[in-house]
N, C-alpha and C positions, 0 to 999 in steps of 0.2 A: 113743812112738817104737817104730820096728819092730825086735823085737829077733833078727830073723833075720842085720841088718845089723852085730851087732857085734862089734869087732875088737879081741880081747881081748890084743893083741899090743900097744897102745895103751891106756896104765892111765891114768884119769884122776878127778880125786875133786869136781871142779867143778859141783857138780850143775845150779845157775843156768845150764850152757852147756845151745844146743839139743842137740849133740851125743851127751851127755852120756848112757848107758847105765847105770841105779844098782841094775841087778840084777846087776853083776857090777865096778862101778867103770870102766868104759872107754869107747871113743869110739866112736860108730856108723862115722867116718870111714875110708874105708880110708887115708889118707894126712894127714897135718895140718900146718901152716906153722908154726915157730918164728922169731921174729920178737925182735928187742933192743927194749930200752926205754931203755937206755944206751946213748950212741955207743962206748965200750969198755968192752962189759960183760966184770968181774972176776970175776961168780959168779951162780948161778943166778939170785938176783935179778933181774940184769938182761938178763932173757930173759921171752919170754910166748912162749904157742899166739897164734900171730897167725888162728889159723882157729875161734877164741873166737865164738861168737854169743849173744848170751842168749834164754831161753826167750821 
């Protein structure tokens, strides 16, 4: 991954995403989709990066 691209404003620890930046924990993305897994989610759980890709 090119690490000119990352946006260290965007912390992430996911290393399996393509995204995924692990010289400094964050997202290459400038912007990323949060997306529920629960139709009313209560608590973080039930939420994800919906802009998730694996390697």
């Amino acid at each position: 991954m090119d690490q000119k691209n990352c946006h260290c404003s965007i912390q992430c620890t996911v290393s399996n995403c393509a995204h995924h930046t692990a010289q400094n924990n964050s997202c290459s993305l400038s912007q990323i989709r949060v997306g529920c897994c629960d139709s009313v989610p209560t608590s973080c759980k039930g939420t994800e990066c919906a802009s998730f890709q694996l390697k």
